[in-house]
N, C-alpha and C positions, 0 to 999 in steps of 0.2 A: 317617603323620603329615604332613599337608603345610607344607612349607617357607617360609617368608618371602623373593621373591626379592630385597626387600629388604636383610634376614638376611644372605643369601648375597653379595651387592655387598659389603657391611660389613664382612663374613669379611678381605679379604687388604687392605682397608682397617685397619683394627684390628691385624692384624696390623704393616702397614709403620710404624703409629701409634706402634707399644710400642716394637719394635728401634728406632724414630726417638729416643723418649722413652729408655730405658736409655741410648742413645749419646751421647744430652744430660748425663744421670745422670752416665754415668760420668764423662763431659769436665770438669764442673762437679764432683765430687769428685776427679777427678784436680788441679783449680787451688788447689781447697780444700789438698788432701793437701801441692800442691808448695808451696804458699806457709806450711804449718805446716813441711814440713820446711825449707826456706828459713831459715825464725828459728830450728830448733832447731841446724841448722848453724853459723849463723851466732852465736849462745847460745854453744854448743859452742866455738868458736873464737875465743869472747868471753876464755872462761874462761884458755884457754891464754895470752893476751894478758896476764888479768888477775896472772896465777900471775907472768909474768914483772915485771912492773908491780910488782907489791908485793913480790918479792925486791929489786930495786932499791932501792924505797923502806927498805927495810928497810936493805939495804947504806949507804946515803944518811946515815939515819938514826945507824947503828953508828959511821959516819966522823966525823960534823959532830956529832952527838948534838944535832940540830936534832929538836923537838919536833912540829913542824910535816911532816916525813918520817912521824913515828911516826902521827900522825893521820890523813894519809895510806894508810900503808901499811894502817890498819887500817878504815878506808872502803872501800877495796878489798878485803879480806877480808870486809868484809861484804855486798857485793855477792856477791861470789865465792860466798860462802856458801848466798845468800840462792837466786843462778842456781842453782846445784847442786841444793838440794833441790828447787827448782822441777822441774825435769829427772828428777828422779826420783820424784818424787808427785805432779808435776802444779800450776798455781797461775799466779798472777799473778807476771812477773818485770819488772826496772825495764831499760829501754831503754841508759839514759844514767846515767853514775855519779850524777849529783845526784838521781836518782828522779822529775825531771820528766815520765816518761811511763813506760810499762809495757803489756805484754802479759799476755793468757791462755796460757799453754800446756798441752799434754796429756804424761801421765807417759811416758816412752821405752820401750821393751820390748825382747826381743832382748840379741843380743849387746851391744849402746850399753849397754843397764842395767846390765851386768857390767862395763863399763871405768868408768862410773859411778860404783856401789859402790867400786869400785878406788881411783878417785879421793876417792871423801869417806874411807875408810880414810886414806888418806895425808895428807888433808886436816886430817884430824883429829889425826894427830900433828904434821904442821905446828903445827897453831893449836897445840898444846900446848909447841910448842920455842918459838914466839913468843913464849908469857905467860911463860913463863923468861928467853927474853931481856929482857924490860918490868921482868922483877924485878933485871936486873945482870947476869945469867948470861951471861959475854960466851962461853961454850962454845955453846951453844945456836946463835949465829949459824951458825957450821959445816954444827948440820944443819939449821937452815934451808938454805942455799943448798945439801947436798947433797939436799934431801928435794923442792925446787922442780924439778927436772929430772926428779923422778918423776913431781909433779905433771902438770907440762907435758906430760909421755908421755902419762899416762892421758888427757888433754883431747883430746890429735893421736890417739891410737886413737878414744876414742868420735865425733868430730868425723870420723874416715875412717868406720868403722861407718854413722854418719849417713849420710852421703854416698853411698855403697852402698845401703843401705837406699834413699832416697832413687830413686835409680837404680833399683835393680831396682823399685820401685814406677811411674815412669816406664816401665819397659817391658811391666811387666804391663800398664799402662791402653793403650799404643800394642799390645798385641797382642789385647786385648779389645774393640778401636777394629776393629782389622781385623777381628778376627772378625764384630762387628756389622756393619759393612761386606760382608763377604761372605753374612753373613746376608742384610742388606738386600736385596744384588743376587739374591741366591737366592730370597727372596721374593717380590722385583718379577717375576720370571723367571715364579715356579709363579701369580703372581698375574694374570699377562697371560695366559698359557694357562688359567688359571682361567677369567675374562673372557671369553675366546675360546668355549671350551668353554658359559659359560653368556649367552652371545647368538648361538651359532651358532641356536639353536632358532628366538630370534625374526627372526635374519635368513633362514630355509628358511619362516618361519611368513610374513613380508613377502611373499618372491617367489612361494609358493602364494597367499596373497592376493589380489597381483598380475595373477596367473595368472586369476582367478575374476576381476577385475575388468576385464579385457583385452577386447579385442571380439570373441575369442573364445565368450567364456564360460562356462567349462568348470565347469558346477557337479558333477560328480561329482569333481573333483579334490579332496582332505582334507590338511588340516595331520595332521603328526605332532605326537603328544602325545608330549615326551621329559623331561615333570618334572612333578611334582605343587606347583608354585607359582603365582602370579598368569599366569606363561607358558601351561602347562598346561592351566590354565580357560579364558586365551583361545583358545588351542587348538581348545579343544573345543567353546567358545561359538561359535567359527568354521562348526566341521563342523554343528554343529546346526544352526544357518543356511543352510546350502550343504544339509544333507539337507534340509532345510524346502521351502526353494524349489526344489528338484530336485527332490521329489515335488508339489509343486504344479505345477509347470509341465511336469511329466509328465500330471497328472491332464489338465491343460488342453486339452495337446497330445492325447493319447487323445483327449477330447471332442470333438473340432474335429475328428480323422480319423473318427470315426463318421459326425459332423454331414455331415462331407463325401462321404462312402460313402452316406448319408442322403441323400442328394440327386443323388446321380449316379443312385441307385436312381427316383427320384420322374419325375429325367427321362428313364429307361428308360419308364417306366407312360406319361408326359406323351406320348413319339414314339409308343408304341403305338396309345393313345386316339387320337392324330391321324389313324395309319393308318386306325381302324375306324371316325372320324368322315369320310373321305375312302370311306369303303364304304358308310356312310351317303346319302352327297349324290350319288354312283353310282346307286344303288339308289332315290332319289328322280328322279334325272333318268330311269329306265328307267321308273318310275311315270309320272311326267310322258307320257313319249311313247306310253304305255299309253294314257292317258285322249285322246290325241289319235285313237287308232286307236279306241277306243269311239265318241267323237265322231262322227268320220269314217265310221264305219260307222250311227250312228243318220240322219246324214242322207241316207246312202246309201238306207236303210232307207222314208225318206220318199219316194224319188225313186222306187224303185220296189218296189212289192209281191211281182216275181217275186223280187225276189233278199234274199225276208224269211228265209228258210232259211238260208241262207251265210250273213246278217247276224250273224241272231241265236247261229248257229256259232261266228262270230268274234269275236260279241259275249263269249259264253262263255268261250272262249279266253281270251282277253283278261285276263275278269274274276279265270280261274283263275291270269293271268301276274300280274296286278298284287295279287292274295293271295297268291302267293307272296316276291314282290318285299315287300310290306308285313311279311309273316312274320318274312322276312331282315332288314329294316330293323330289327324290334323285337327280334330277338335282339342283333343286333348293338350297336342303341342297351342293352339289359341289360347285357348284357359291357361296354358305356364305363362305361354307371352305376355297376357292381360295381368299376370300377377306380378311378374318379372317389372311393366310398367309401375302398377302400384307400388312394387318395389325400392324402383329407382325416385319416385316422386316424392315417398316417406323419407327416402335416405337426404334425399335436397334439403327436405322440411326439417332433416336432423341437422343437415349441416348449417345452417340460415339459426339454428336455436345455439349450434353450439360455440357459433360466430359471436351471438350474441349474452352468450355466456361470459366467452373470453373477455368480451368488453366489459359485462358486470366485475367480473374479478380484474379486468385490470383498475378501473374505476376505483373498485376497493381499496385495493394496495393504493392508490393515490391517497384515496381518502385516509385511508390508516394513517399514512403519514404526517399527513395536517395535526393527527392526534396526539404525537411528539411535543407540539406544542402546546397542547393541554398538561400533557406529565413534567414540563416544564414551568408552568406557571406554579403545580402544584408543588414542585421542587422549588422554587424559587420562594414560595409563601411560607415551606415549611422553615427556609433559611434567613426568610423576614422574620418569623414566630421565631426561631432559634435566638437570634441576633438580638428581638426585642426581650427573650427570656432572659439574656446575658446581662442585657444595658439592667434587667429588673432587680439582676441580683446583684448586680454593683452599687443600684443605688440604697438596695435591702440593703447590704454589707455597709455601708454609708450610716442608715439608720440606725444601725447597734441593733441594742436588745426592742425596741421597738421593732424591725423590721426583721425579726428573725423569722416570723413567722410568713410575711411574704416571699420570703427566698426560698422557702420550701415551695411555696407555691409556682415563685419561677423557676424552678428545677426541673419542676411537674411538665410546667408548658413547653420547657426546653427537650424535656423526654419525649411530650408529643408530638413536637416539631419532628425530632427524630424519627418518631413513629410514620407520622405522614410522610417524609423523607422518603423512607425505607419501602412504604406503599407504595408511592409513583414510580420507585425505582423496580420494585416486581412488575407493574404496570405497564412499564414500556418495556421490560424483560419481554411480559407476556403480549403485547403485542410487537415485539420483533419474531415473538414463534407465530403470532398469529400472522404478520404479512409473509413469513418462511412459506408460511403453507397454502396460504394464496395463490406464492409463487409456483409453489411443487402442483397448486391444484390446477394454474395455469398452463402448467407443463404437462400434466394429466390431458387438458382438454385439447391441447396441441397435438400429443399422441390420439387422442382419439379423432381429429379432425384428418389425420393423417390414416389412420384406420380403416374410417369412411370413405374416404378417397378411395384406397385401395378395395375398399366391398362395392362403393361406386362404378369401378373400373371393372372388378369381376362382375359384375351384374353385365356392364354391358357387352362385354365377351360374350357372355351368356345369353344375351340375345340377340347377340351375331352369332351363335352358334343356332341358334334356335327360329332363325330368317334361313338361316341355310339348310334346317332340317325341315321348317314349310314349303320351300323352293324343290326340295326332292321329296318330300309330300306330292307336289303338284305333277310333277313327273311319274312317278311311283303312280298315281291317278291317272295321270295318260296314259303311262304304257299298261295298266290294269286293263282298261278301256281297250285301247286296242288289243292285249290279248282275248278279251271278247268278242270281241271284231273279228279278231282271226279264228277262232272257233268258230264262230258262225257262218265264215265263210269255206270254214273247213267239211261242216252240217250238208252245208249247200251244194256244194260240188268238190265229190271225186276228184274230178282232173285238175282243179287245185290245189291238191292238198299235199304235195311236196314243195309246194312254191310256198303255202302256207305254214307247213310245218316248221321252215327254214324261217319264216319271219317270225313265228313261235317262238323258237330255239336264241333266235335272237334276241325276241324281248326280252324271252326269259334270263336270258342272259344280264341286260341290262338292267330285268328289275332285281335280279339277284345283285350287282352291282351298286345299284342303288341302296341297296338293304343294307350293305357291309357298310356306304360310306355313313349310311342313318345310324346304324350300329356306333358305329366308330366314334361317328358326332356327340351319339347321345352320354361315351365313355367321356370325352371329352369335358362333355358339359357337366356330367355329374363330378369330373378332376375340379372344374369350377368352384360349383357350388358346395364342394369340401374345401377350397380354400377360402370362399365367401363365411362362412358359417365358422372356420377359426378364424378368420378376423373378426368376425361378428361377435365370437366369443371374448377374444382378445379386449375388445372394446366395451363389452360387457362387464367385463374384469375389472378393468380400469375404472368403470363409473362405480362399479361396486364398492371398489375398493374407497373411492372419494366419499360416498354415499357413506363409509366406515365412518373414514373418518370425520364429517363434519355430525356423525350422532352423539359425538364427546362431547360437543356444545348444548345448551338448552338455548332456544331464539326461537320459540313458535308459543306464540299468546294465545288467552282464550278465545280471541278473535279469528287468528289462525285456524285454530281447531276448529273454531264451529264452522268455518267456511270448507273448510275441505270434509267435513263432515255433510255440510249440503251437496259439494260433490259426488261426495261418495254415493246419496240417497239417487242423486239423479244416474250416474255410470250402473249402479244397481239395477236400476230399472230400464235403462238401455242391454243389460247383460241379460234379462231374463228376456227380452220381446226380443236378440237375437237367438236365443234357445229357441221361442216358438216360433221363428223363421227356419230353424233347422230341422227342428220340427216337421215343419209341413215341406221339406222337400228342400229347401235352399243348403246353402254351403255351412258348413262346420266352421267359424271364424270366433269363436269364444275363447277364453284365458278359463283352461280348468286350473292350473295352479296357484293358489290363495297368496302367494309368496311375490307372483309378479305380475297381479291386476296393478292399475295404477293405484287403487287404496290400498293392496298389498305392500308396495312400494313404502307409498305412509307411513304405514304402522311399523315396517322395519325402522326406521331412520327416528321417529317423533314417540316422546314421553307424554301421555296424557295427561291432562290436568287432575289435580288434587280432586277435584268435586265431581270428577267422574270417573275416577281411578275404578270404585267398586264395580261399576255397571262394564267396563271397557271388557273384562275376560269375556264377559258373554257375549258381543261385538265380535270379536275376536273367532269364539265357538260359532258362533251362526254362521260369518264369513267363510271359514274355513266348511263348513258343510253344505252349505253351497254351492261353492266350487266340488266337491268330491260328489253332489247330486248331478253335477252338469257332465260331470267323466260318467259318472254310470250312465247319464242319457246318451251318450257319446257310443259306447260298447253295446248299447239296447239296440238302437236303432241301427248301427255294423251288424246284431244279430238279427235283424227284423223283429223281434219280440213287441208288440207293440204294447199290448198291455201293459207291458212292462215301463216302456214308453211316457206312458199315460199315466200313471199311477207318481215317476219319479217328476213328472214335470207338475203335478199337483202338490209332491212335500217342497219342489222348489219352489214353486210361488208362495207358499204356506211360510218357507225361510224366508224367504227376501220381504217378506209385510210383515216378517216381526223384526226384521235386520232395518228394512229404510225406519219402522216408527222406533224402533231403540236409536239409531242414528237421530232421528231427528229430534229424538226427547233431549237426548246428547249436546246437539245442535243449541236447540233454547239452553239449554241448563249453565252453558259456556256464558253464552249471550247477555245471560241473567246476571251471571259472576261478573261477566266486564263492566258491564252498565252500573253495578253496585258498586265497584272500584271504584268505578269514575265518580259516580253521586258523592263517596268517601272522601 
């Protein structure tokens, strides 16, 4: 059932409320209580007064036989009378003998009642000696005045009785006083530790906040949930939040280390193609000085007839070096063009990642926004808690010296109101910088979507430069071919061989032409692929740059880690079996640089976990020699040295089987930590 933490504030409020209220109660029936017994005291002591008053009179009366004593004495008898029953039933009694004012009083009980009785007994034999005296009976005086000193006893007992009573009522109220009293401070006591106890939450919930809000930015850090109240759901609205954006900007951050792996790959192909366009322009300048040596030999040819044999020898030659040379040329330009394709199919598969990047980040920034209204509810609660710490200390202040010690206590929660206040306002501070940079990060990806285009575009310049250099390929191959022809036919006959010279001279001519526009092309294409390769860079920059900045954050759990930890085991083992493809003959396509494999990538941008922090440098050392085993195999095999060969491609398997089982020890150990969490 969840709690009102309203409710709960209200609890040791209401309580100080009551003890405050009964203590009034009581006070306020104690004034009542003392000022009824007051009058019946004072009644009481009336009485005894009067007893002696009208013996007098009476005596007065018996001496002087003054009529005026008599009506006296029997005035007061009737007073006397009148207090008495009052006192004993309860009623209206007169203040002053003339009955100019009067009281309510309540019937007596107790011991009083019985000296009471006492006294209207006696009373009433009195009155009965009196009307015998009124009738002459001068014996009657006698017991008049012996019967009036009974009287007067029973007035002085019930009149002490009172006064007792009185008293011990007096003490009950001043020890019920104390008691509420000690109740009070007993309350205010369980009531501050109450307090204590229920805003510890939201002050560990402030400094986690905090925490996440810091330029740190530890979004894997969680509020504890410690109540099922408005606490509780902030709580929790918290972590949802914090998991929110800590898997989005996981997803992100993944995305960007592809993108960047993606590219480091593009300019592996990009330096290759340079190589075999640089084998290219080789292979044309040997053409070139081909067709000068056919040249040079057709004029030879004219100059003298004997040496038509050797010409046409070398003409042959020649024709068979510059078919081959052309051969070379057009495998080599296929092999660019095959790569140039792979080229352009990776650049797609960046743009199609980086399309959908932009959507994560814009998604983001959506979602950020919705969180506004989280730092608002927690701004609004902390100005409910304010608001209710005000109403606490107004009614503390209400309380007196009773409630002083709760107004310290509302002071307290009005400070942490503040506090929390102050929290959600750095909170949406820091996430107005955090959607700032979303935005700038979605401006990033726009320039690089813009970038790619443009390497998109060079690319295919590039192999429209490089159709048009297979197209004069194929040409360059015919007209070789027919300068074999014409040699041959030159071998053959003599009397062809001005007719034949002349279509020589002309090939040569053309394939010499051909070669300058191959030449030209190939300038061309390499102007390209230096403006491909600084945008490539450009673009490079730019994720790097992103890749900076989102390493400020923490957002990658153990779960994280131990998964791209399994990646990494498996990419490891893909990077060694293409070593022994290179190996035995196939293409050079490895990442010797430890800084831009794809777990290269990784480890730039991500903090290891606590529980594998120790084991990670040595991770780190194996990776990195690895990659520097794979360059030496790289320089062996350019040298032919095979042993050499064979010996580095043994400590590299040797590294990558103690790299994937450290990796995977890694792997579990993460695994371990999560699952322990969670059982926690």
């Amino acid at each position: 059932m969840k709690r009102s933490m309203i409710y709960r504030m209200m609890l040791p409020l209401l309580a100080v409320f009551s003890l405050f209220a009964l203590s009034i109660g009581l006070t306020l029936k104690s004034a009542q209580d003392s000022s009824e017994d007051g009058v019946l005291i004072n009644l009481a002591g009336r009485q005894r007064m009067l007893a002696q008053k009208m013996a007098k009179e009476v005596a007065m009366y018996s001496v002087s036989q003054d009529t005026s004593f008599w009506d006296q004495a029997r005035s007061t008898g009737e007073v006397f009378e009148v207090t008495l029953n009052a006192l004993l039933k309860g009623g209206r009694v007169p203040l002053t003998l003339d009955g100019s004012s009067s009281v309510e009083i309540p019937p007596v009980s107790g011991n009083v009642r019985s000296y009471l009785e006492e006294g209207l007994r006696l009373w009433d034999a009195l009155k009965g000696a009196l009307g015998r005296l009124a009738q002459g009976d001068q014996g009657a005086l006698k017991e008049v005045m012996d019967m009036t000193p009974q009287v007067v006893k029973a007035m002085d007992q019930a009149t002490g009785a009172l006064q007792k009573d009185s008293e011990a009522r007096v003490r009950r109220v001043i020890r019920i006083q104390e008691i509420s009293l000690l109740l009070s401070l007993l309350t205010l006591v369980v009531g501050i530790l109450y307090f204590r106890r229920m805003v510890s939450p939201i002050r560990r919930m402030a400094e986690r906040a905090s925490k996440m809000g810091s330029t740190d930015g530890d979004l894997t850090v969680r509020v504890p949930v410690e109540s099922i109240d408005e606490t509780g759901a902030l709580a929790e609205g918290l972590n949802r939040f914090a998991e929110f954006a800590r898997s989005k900007f996981y997803a992100l951050s993944k995305a960007f280390q592809d993108f960047m792996a993606a590219f480091y790959g593009v300019q592996r192909s990009l330096d290759a193609f340079s190589k075999e366009l640089d084998a290219v322009r080789t292979k044309a300048s040997e053409g070139s000085r081909a067709a000068e040596n056919i040249n040079h030999a057709v004029e030879q040819q004219y100059a003298s007839s004997e040496e038509i044999a050797s010409t046409a020898q070398a003409l042959a030659h020649s024709a068979e070096q510059l078919n081959e040379a052309v051969s070379m040329v057009v495998s080599r330009a296929r092999d660019g063009e095959e790569r140039l394709k792979d080229a352009v199919d990776l650049i797609k598969g960046m743009e199609d990642r980086v399309s959908n990047v932009s959507q994560r980040a814009s998604s983001l920034a959506e979602q950020a926004k919705v969180i506004n209204s989280v730092v608002q509810v927690i701004t609004g609660i902390a100005e409910q808690t304010n608001l209710l710490a005000l109403n606490a200390a107004i009614e503390a202040a209400r309380a007196g010296e009773a409630g002083r010690g709760f107004a310290v206590v509302a002071e307290e929660v009005r400070k942490l109101a503040e506090e929390s206040k102050g929290a959600a306002s750095k909170i949406e501070e820091r996430l107005g910088q955090i959607v700032g940079g979303i935005g700038d990060t979605s401006k990033d990806i726009s320039v690089m979507s813009e970038e790619m285009d443009r390497v998109a575009g060079g690319i295919s310049s590039v192999a429209s430069y490089m159709s048009q250099i297979l197209d004069g390929m194929s040409s360059v191959n015919d007209a070789s071919q027919s300068v074999a022809a014409g040699a041959e036919e030159l071998s053959a006959s003599s009397q062809e061989m001005a007719a034949g010279a002349e279509r020589v001279s002309q090939y040569v001519a053309d394939l010499t032409s051909m070669v300058e526009q191959v030449d030209r092309m190939s300038v061309k294409l390499g102007e390209g692929m230096r403006s491909v390769v600084l945008n490539l860079k450009g673009a490079m920059g730019t994720g790097e740059k992103v890749l900076k900045d989102m390493a400020g954050l923490k957002y990658t759990t153990c779960d994280d880690f131990a998964a791209m930890c399994d990646l990494a085991v498996e990419g490891h083992r893909r990077w060694v079996d293409a070593l022994k493809s290179y190996i035995d003959g196939g293409e050079f396509s490895i990442e010797v640089d430890p800084t831009r494999c794809r777990f290269g990538v990784f480890v730039s941008v991500v903090t290891p976990p606590a529980s594998v922090v120790d084991r990670w440098q040595e991770v780190l050392t194996l990776h990195e020699e690895l990659h520097r085993i794979g360059h030496q195999i790289n320089r062996a095999v350019e040298g032919k040295d095979a042993a050499a060969v064979q010996d580095l491609y043994r400590r590299a398997q040797e590294v990558s089987s103690r790299l994937t089982s450290l990796l995977t020890q890694l792997s579990r150990t993460c695994s371990a930590g999560s699952a322990l969490a969670l059982g926690a």
